[in-house]
C-alpha positions, 0 to 999 in steps of 0.5 A, a space after each residue: 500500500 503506498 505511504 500517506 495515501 490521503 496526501 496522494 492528491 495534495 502534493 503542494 501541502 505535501 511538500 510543504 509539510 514535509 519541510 516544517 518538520 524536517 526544517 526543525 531540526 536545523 532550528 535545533 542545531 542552530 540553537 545549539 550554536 547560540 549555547 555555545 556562543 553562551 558558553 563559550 565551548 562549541 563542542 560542548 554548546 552542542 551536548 548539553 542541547 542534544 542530551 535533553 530529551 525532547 523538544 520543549 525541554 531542550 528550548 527551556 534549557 536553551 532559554 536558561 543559558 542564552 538569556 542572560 547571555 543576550 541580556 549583557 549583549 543587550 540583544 534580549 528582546 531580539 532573543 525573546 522574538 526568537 524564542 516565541 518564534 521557535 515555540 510556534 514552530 515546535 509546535 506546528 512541528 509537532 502537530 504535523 509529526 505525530 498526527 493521522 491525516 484525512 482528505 474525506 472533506 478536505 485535507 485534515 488531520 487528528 491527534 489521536 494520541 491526545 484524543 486517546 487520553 479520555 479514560 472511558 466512553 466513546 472516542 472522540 477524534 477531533 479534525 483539524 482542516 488546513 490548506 495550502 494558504 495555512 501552510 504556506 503562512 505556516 513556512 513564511 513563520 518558518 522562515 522567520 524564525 529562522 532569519 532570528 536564529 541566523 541574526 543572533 549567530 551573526 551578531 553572537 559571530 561580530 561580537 568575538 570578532 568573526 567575520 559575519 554577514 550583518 543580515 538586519 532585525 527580521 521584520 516582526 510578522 503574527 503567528 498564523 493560526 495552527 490549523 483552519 478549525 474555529 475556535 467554537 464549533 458552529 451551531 448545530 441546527 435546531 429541527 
């Protein structure tokens, strides 16, 4: 049976999903590039980040190490964007990571692990529709995300006296919505 068989006639949202979750994992080696900064050690910038298990862990112990560290390099509102951004992006990364996907009505996708979690009844499985407009919005916040992270390198590179491009502030840009369900489902009709 072919793989991701309710993807087969989405082949653009296909892709695009494709390069959030594995676009996630340059995010995590550039984070261990601005521990190192932090530490001043870039072998072991790279073990501390990498023997964390799990992705929210890994960020707040990111957090704990290079925040103080942009706070003497006045760069601390720069890294808390950063930050926000990269939150955002573990969690469209995760979405789309552990999910099950649907095109009955549309492309969809449940989290039935989460769903999985009521003790007793009846499963309910929540489905959550997105589209191509979504997940390109999705890629721009991406790409975002990853212009902070190259900023603070570069900055983090000029500041010991490496040579480094000095790319500017990334224009600030609103987080797109995770997926196209409302927040309220809509009114069942009344016979």
């Amino acid at each position: 049976m072919k793989l991701l068989i309710h993807l087969a006639e989405f082949s653009e949202e296909q892709s695009i999903v494709g390069k959030l979750v594995m676009a996630y994992g340059e995010f995590e080696f550039n984070v261990a590039k601005l521990i190192a900064h932090a530490i001043g050690d870039d072998d072991n910038g790279a073990r501390i980040f990498f023997r964390i298990h799990g992705e929210g862990p890994r960020l707040d112990v990111a957090d704990a190490i290079v925040r103080p560290f942009f706070e003497r390099m006045n760069l601390v509102g720069q890294w808390s964007c950063a930050f926000g951004a990269l939150r955002y992006c573990k969690d469209v990364r995760n979405q789309y990571a552990h999910c099950q996907w649907y095109s009955d009505r549309g492309l969809t996708f449940a989290n039935i692990e989460r769903d999985a979690k009521s003790p007793e009844g009846v499963l309910t499985v929540q489905l959550y529709p997105i589209d191509l407009n979504l997940l390109q919005k999705q890629q721009t916040y991406f790409e975002y995300a990853n212009d902070w992270l190259h900023f603070l390198d570069c900055r983090c590179r000029k500041a010991t006296g490496q040579e480094s491009p000095d790319p500017p502030i990334p224009k600030s840009i609103p987080q797109p919505p995770k997926h196209n369900r409302p927040k309220t489902p809509p009114a069942q009709p009344s016979c």
